[in-house]
RODRENBA-89465 format. One record per residue (C-alpha): residue in three letters; chain; x, y, z. Coordinates in Angstrom, 3 decimals. Each point is the difference from the previous one (the first is absolute). Example, Ala and Ser with C-alpha at 12.3 -4.5 7.8 and 13.67 -1.06 7.14 Angstrom:
RODRENBA-89465
+------+-----+----------+----------+----------+
! type ! mol !       c1 !       c2 !       c3 !
+------+-----+----------+----------+----------+
!  ALA !   A !   12.300 !   -4.500 !    7.800 !
!  SER !   A !    1.370 !    3.440 !   -0.660 !
+------+-----+----------+----------+----------+
end
This chain:
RODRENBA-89465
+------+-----+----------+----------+----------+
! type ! mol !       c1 !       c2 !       c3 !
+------+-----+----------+----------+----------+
!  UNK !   A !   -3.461 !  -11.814 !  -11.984 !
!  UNK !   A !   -1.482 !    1.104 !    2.909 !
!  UNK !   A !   -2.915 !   -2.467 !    1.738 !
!  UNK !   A !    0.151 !   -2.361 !   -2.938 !
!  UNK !   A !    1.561 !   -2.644 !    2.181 !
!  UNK !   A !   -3.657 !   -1.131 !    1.572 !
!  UNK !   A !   -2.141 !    2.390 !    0.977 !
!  UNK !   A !   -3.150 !   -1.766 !   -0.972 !
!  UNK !   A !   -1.763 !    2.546 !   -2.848 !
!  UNK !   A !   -3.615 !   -0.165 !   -1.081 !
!  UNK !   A !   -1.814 !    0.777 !   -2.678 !
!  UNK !   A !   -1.624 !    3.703 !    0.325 !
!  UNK !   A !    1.086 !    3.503 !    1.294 !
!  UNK !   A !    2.772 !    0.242 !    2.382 !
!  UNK !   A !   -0.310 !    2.772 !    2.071 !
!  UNK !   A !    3.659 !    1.649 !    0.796 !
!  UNK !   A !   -0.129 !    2.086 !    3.158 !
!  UNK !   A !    3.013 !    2.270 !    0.315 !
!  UNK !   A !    1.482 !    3.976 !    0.574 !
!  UNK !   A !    0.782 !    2.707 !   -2.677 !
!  UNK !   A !    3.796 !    0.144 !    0.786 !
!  UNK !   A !    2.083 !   -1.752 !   -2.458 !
!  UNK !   A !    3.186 !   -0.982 !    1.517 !
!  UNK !   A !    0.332 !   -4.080 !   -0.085 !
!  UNK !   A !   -3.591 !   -0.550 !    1.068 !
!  UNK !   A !   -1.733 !    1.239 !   -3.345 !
!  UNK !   A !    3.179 !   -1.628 !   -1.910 !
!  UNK !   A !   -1.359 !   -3.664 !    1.342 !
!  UNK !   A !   -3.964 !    1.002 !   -0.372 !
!  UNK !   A !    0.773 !    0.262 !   -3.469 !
!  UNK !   A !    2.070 !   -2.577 !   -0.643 !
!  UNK !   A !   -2.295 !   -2.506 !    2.551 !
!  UNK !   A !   -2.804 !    1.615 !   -2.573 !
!  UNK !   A !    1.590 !   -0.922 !   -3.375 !
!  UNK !   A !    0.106 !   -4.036 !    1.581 !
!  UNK !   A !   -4.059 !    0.579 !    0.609 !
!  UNK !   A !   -0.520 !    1.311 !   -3.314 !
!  UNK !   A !    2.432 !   -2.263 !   -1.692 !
!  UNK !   A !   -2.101 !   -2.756 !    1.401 !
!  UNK !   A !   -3.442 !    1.021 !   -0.754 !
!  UNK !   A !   -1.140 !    2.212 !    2.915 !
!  UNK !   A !   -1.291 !    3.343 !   -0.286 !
!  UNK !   A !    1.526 !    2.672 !    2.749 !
!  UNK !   A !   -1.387 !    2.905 !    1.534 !
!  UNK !   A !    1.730 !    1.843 !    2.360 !
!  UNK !   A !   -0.928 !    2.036 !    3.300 !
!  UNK !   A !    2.183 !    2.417 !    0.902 !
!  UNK !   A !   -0.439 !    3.224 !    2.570 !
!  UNK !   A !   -0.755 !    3.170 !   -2.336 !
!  UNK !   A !    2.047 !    2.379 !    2.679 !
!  UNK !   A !    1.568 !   -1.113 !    2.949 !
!  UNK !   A !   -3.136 !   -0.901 !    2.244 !
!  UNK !   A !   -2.180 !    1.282 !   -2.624 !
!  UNK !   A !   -2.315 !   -2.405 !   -2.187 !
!  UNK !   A !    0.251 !   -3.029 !   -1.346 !
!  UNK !   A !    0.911 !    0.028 !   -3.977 !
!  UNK !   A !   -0.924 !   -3.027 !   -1.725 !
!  UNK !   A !    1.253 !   -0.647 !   -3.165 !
!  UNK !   A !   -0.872 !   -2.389 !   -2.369 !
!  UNK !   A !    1.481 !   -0.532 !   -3.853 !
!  UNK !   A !   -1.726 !    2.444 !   -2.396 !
!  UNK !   A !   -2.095 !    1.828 !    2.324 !
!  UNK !   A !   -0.011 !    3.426 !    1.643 !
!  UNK !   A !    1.089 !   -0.792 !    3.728 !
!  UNK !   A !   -2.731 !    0.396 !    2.323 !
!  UNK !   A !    0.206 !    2.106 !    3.050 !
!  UNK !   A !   -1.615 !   -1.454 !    3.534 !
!  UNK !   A !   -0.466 !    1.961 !    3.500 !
!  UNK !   A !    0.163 !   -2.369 !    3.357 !
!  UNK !   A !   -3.180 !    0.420 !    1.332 !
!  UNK !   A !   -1.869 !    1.456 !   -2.894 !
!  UNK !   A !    0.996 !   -2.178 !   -2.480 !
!  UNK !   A !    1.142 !   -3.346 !    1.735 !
!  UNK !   A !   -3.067 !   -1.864 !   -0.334 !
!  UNK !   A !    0.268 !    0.775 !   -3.617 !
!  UNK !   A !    3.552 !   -1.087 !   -0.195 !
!  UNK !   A !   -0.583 !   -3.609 !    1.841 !
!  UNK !   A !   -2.777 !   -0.801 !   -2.581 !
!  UNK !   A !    2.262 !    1.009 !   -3.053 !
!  UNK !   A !    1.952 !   -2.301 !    1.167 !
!  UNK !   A !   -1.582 !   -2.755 !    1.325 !
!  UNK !   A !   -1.878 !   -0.698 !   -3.467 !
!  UNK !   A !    3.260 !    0.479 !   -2.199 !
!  UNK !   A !    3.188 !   -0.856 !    2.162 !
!  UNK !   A !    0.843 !   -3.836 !    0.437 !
!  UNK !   A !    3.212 !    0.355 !    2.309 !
!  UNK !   A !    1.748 !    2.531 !    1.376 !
!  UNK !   A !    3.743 !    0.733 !    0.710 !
!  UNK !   A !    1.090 !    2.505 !    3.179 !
!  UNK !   A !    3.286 !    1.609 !   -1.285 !
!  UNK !   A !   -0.370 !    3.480 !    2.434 !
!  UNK !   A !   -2.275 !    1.116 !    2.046 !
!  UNK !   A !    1.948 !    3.045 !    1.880 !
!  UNK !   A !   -1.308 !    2.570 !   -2.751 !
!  UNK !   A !   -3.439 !   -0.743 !    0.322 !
!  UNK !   A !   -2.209 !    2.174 !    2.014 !
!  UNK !   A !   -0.782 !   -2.382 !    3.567 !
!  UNK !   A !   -3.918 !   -0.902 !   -1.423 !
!  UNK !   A !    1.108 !   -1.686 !   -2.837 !
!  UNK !   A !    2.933 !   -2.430 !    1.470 !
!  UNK !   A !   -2.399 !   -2.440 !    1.455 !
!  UNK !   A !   -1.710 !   -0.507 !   -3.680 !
!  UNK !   A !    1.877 !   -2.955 !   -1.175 !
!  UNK !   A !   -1.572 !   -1.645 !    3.049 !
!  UNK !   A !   -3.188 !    1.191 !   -1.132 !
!  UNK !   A !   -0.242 !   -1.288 !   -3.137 !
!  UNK !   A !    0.053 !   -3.774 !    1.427 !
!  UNK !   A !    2.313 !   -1.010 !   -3.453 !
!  UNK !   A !    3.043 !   -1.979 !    0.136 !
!  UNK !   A !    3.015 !    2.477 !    1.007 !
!  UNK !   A !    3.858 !   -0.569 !   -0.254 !
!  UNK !   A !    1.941 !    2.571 !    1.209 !
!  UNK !   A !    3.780 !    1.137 !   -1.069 !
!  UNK !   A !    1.970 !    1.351 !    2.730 !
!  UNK !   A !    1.932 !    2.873 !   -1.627 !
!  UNK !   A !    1.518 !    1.992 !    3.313 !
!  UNK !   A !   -1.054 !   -0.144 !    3.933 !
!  UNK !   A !   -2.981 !    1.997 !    0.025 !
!  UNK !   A !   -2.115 !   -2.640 !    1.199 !
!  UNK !   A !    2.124 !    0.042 !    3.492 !
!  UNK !   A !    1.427 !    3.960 !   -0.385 !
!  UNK !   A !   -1.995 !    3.475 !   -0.874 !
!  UNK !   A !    3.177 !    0.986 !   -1.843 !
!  UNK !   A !    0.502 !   -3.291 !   -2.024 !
!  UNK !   A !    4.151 !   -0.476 !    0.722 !
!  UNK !   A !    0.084 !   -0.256 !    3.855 !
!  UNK !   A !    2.049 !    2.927 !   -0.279 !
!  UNK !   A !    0.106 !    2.859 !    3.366 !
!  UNK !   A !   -0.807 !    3.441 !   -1.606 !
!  UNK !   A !    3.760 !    0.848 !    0.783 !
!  UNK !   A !    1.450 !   -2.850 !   -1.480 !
!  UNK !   A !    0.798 !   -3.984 !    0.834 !
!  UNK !   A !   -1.887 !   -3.009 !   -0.125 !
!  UNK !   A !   -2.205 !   -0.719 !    2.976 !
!  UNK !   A !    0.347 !   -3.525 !    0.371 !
!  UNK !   A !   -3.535 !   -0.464 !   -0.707 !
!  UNK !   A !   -1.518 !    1.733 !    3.072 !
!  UNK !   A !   -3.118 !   -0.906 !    2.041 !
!  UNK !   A !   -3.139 !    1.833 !   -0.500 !
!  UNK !   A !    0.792 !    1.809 !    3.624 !
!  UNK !   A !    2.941 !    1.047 !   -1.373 !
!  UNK !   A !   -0.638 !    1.421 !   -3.026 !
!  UNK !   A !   -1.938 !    2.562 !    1.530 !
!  UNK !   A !    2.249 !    2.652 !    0.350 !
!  UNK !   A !    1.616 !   -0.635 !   -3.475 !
!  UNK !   A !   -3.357 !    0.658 !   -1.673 !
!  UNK !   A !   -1.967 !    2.569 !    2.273 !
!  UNK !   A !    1.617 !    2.863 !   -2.383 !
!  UNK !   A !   -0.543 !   -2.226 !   -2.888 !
!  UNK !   A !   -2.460 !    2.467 !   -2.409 !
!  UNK !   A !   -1.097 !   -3.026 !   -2.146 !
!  UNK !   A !   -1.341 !   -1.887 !    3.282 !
!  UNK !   A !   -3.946 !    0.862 !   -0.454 !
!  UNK !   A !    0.314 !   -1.888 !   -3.263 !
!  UNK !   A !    2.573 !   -2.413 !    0.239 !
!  UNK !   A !   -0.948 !   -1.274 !    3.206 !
!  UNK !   A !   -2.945 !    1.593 !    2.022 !
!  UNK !   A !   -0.523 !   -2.543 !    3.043 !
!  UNK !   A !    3.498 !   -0.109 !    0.468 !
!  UNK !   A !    2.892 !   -2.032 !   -0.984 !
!  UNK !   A !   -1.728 !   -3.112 !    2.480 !
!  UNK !   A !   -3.301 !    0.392 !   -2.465 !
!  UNK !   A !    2.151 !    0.141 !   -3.080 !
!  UNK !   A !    1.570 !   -3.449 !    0.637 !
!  UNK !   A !   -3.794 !   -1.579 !    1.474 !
!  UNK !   A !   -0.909 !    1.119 !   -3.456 !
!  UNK !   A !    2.569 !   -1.515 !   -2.244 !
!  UNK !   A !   -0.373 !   -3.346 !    2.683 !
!  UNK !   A !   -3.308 !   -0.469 !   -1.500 !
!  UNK !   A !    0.743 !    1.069 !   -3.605 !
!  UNK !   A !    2.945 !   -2.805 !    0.361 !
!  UNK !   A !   -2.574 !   -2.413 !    1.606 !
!  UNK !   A !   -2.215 !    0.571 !   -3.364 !
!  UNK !   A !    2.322 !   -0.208 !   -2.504 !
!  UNK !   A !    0.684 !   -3.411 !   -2.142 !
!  UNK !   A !    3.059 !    1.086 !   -0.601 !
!  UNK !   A !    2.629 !    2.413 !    1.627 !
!  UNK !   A !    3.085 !    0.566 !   -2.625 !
!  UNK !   A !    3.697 !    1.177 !    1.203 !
!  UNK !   A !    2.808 !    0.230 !   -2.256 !
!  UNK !   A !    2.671 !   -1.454 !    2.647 !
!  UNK !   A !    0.433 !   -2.453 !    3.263 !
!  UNK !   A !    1.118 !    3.109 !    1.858 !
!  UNK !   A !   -3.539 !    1.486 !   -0.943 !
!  UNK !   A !   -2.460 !   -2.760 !    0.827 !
!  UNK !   A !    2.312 !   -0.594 !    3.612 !
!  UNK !   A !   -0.900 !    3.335 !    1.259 !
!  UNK !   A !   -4.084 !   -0.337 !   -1.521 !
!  UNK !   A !   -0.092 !   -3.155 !    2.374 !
!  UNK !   A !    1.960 !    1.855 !    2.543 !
!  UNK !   A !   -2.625 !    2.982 !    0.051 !
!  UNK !   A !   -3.314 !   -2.274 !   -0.930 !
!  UNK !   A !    0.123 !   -3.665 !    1.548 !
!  UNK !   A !   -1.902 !   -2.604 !   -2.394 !
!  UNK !   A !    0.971 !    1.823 !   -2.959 !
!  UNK !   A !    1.625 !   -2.202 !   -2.393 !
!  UNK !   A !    1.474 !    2.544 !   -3.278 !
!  UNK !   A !    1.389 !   -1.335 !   -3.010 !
!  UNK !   A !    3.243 !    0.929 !   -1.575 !
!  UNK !   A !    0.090 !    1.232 !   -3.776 !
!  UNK !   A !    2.609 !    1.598 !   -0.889 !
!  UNK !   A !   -0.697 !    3.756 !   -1.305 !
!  UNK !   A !    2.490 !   -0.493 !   -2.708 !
!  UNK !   A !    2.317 !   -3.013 !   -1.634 !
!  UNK !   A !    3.887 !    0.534 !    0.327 !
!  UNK !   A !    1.701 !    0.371 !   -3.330 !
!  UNK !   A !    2.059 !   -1.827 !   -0.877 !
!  UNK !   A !    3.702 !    1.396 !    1.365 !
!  UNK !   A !    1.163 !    2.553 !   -2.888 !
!  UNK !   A !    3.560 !    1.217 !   -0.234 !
!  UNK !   A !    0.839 !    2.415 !    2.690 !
!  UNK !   A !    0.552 !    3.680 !   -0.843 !
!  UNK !   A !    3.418 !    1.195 !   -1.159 !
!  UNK !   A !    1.285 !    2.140 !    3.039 !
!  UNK !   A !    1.111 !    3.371 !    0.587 !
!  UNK !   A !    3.672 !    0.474 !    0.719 !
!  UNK !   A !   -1.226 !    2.149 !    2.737 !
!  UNK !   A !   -2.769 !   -2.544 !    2.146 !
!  UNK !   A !   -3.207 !    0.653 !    0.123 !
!  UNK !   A !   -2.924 !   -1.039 !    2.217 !
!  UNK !   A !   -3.595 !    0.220 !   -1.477 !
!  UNK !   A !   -3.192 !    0.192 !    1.121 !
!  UNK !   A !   -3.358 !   -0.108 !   -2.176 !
!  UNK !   A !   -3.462 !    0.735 !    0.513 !
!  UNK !   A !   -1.432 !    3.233 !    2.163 !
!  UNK !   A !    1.431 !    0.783 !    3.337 !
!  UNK !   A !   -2.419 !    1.289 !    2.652 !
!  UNK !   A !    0.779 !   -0.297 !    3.785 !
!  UNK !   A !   -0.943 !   -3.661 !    0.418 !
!  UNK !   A !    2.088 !   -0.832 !   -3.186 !
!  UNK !   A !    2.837 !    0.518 !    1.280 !
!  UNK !   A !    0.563 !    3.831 !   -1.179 !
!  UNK !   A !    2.063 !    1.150 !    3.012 !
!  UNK !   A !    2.055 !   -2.954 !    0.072 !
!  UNK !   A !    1.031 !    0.542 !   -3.674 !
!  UNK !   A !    0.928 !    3.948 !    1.195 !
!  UNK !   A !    1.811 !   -1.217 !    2.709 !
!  UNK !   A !    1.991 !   -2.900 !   -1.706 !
!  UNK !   A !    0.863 !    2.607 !   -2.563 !
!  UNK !   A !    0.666 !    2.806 !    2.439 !
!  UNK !   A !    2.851 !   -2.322 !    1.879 !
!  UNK !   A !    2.013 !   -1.087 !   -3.482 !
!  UNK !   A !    0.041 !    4.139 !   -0.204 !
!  UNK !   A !    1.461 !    0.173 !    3.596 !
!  UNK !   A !    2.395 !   -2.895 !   -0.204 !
!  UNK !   A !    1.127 !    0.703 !   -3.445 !
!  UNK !   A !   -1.189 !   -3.201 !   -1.109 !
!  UNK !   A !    0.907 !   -1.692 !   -3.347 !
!  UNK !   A !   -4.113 !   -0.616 !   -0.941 !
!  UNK !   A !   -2.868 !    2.284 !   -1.195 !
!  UNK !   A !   -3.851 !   -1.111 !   -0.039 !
!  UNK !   A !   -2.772 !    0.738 !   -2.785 !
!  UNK !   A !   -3.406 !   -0.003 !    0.464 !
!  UNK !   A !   -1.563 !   -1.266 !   -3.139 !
!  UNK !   A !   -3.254 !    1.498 !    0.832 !
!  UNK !   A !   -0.953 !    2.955 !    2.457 !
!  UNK !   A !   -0.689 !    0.336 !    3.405 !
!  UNK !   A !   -1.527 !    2.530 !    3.066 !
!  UNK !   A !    2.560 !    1.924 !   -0.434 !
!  UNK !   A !    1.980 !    0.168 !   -3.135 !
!  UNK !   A !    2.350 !    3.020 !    0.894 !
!  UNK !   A !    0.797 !   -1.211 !    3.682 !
!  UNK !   A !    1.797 !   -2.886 !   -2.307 !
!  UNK !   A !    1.708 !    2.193 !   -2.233 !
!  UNK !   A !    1.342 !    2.047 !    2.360 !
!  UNK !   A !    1.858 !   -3.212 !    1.744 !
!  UNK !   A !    1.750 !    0.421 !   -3.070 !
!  UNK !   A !    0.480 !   -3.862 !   -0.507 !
!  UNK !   A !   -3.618 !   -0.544 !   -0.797 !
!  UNK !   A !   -1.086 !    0.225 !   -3.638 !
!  UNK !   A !   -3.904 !    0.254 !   -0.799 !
!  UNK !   A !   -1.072 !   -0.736 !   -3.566 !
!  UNK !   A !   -3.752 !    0.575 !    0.084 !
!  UNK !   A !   -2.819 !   -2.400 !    0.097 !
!  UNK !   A !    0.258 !   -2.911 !   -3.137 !
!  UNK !   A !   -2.947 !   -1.005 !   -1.957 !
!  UNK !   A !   -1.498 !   -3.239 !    0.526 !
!  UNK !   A !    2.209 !   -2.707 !   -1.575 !
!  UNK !   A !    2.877 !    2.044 !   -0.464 !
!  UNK !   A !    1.265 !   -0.702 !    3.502 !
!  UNK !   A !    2.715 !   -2.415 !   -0.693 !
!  UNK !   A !    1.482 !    1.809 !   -3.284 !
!  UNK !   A !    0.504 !    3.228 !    2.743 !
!  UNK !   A !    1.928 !   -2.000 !    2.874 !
!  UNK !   A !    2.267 !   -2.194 !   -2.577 !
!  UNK !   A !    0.744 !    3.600 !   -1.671 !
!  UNK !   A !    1.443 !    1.294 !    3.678 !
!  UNK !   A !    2.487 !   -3.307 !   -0.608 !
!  UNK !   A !   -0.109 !   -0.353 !    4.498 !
!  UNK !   A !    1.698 !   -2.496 !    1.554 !
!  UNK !   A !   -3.047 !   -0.480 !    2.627 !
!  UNK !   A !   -3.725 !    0.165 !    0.014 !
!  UNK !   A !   -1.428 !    1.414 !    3.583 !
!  UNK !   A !   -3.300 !   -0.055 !    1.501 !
!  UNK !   A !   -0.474 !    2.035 !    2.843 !
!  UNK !   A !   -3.238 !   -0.395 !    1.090 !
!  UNK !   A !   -0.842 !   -0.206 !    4.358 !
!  UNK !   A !   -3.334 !   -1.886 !   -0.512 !
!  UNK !   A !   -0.485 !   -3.377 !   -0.787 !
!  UNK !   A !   -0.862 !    0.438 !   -3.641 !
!  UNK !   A !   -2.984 !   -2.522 !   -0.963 !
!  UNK !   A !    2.155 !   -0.386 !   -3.758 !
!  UNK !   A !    2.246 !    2.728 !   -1.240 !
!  UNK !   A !   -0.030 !    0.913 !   -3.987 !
!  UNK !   A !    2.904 !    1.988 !    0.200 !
!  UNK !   A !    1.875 !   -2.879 !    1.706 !
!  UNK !   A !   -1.029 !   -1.708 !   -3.482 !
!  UNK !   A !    0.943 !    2.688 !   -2.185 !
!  UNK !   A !    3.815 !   -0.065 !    1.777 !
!  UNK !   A !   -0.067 !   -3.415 !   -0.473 !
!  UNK !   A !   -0.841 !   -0.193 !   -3.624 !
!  UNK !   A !    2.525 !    2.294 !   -0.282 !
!  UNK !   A !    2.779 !   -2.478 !    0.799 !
!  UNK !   A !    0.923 !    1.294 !    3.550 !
!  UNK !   A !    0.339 !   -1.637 !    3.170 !
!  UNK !   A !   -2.194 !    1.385 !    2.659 !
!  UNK !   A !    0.877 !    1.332 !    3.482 !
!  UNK !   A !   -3.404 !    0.318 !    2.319 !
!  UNK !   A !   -0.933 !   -0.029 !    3.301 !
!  UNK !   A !   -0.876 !   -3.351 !    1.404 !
!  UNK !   A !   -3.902 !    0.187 !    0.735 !
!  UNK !   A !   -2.555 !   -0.156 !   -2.215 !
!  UNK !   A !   -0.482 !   -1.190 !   -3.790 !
!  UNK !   A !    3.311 !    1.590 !   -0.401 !
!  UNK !   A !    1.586 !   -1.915 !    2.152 !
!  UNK !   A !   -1.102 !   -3.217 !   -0.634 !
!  UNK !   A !    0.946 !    1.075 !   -3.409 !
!  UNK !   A !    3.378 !    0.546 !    0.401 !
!  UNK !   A !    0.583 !   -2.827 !    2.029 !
!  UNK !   A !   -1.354 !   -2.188 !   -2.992 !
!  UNK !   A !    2.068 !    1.607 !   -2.671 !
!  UNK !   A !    3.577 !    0.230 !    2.165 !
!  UNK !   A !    0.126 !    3.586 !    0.794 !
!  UNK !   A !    0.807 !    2.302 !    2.191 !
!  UNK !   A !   -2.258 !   -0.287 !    3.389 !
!  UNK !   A !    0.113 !    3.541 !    2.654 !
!  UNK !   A !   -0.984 !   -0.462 !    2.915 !
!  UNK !   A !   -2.662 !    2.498 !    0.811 !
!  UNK !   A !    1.049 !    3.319 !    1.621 !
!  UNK !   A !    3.649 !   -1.157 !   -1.370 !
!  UNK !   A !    1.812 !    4.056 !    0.354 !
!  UNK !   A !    0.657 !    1.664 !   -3.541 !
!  UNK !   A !    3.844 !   -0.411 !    0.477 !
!  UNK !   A !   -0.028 !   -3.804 !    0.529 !
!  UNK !   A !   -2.688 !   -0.485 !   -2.428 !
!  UNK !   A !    3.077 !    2.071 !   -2.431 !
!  UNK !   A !    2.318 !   -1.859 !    1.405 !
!  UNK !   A !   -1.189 !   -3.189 !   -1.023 !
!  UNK !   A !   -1.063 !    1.451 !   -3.246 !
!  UNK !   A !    4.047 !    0.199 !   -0.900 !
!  UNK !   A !    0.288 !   -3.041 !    1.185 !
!  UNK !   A !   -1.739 !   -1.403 !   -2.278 !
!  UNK !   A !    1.164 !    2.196 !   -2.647 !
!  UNK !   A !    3.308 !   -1.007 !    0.622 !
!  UNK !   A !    1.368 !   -1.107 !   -2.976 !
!  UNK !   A !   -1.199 !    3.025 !   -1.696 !
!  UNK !   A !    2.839 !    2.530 !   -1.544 !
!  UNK !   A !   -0.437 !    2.990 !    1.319 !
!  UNK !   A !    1.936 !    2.991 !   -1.954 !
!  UNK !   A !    0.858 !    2.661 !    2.349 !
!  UNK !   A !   -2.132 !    2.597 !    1.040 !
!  UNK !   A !    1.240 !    2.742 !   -2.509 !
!  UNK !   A !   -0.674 !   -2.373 !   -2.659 !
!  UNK !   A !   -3.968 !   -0.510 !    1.381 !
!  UNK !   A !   -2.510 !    0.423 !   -2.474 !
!  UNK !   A !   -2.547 !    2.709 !    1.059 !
!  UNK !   A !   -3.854 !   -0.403 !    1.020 !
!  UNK !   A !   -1.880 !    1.103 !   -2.677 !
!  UNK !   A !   -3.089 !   -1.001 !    1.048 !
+------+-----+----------+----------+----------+
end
């Protein structure tokens, strides 16, 4: 389970600073949470009440209180310091700028889990507003990617320079900074020199499980939800070619993306919806692909979905950067070089589909999806 490998846990209240926005961050809060609470701790939770907004702290069996910066900071900092014994930094972005320098503050021990790039990017993937990774840019140049950016004043106020001066001395602080790959703790000692992170993984491998029984006609799928930086347009675009080459393949998302319809309308895309929590595995083995693909441009810090393909029985095609990356390259798959063209990236799809029976085209099944 998450952190249970070492992070050093006293006895007390552990105070859990994060966001409000689900995804795979509030999926390893509560899971890091259960390990606290399974061994003895008490945890309370402080989490932005609107983007910016105030701070919500909640704490087991209580109404959660509401705190102003400014107003109500003092009040918040003595709260704390006379009930918290430790403190873990799990997001910060959210949070409205007053209240990101309180885990320094509090002078308690702090470990912090690195869950995207925030600390070194406003928009957490090191993703350009039109699309591709940046290569981790200097603070000069990511000027012009964020001077539109409308979540700037909260995200990063003094800049993207202050932003990583800030996180420099939050690092400095900390007893313990946690990463959930090699990849991630190279480029946290790239970015913040004397910083030495330790690697827990977010997640244990199962154990290999049968793979899915395939389609006669191939499929290609992709789990989780697609947004820019996840790799939406390369999914369209992969699709979009098998329609214009006639080729024998079809992709399903098992999940939903930016733009379901755009998919559709390839009309070798399937979309089945988003799946409830758990049920991820049971949905991909039930599209019976040949291939699991992750698609995402940004070097992902761990990757659920990549999990929930994996569980699944499939073997994984990704772009080599990133958790995913480093992922594949562990388990055998199939490593892209980034930027790879949508054709080639099909082409070597068949490739490796190649002992596949295909039926011919008037025998494919449809998309249903």
């Amino acid at each position: 389970m998450p952190g249970s490998e070492g992070s050093p846990l006293r006895p007390g209240i552990v105070l859990l600073i994060t966001h409000d926005e689900g995804g795979g961050t509030e999926r390893f809060v509560q899971e890091r949470a259960a390990v606290l609470v399974a061994a003895g701790q008490t945890c309370w939770f402080l989490r932005p009440d609107a983007f910016g907004g105030p701070a919500r702290l909640e704490r087991p069996g209580e109404t959660p209180l509401l705190f102003e910066h400014g107003r109500d900071h003092a009040a918040l900092l003595a709260l704390l310091r006379r009930s918290v014994t430790q403190v873990e930094v799990h997001h910060l972005r959210s949070h409205a700028p007053g209240f990101k320098a309180l885990p320094l503050e509090l002078g308690l021990p702090i470990y912090v889990f690195v869950h995207d790039w925030a600390l070194i990017c406003p928009r957490g993937t090191l993703v350009r507003p039109e699309g591709g990774f940046c290569g981790e840019a200097s603070p000069e140049a990511c000027k012009s990617c964020v001077s539109d950016y409308a979540m700037m004043p909260v995200v990063a106020p003094g800049g993207v320079a202050a932003l990583r001066q800030d996180w420099a001395a939050l690092l400095r602080a900390a007893e313990r900074v946690v990463v959930a790959t090699r990849d991630g703790a190279r480029r946290i000692r790239r970015h913040f020199p004397g910083a030495e992170p330790v690697i827990e993984k977010w997640e244990e491998a199962p154990p290999p499980p049968m793979p899915p029984e395939h389609s006669p006609w191939p499929r290609i799928c992709v789990a989780g939800r697609l947004a820019r930086y996840k790799g939406f347009e390369v999914l369209r675009d992969c699709a979009a070619d098998a329609a214009a080459r006639n080729l024998p393949m079809d992709f399903v998302l098992v999940g939903r993306s930016m733009d379901d319809a755009a998919l559709r309308a390839t009309g070798r895309c399937a979309v089945t919806g988003e799946y409830a929590e758990g049920a991820g595995e049971a949905w991909v083995r039930a599209q019976r692909a040949a291939i699991g693909f992750i698609p995402s441009i940004w070097p992902e810090t761990w990757c659920y979905a990549q999990t929930v393909l994996s569980s699944a029985g499939l073997p994984i095609a990704a772009f080599a950067l990133g958790a995913q990356g480093e992922r594949v390259a562990a388990s055998g798959g199939l490593a892209l070089p980034l930027g790879l063209p949508p054709g080639r990236i099909n082409d070597l799809f068949l490739a490796r589909m190649a002992g596949l029976t295909v039926p011919s085209q008037r025998e494919r099944q449809p998309l249903h999806a």
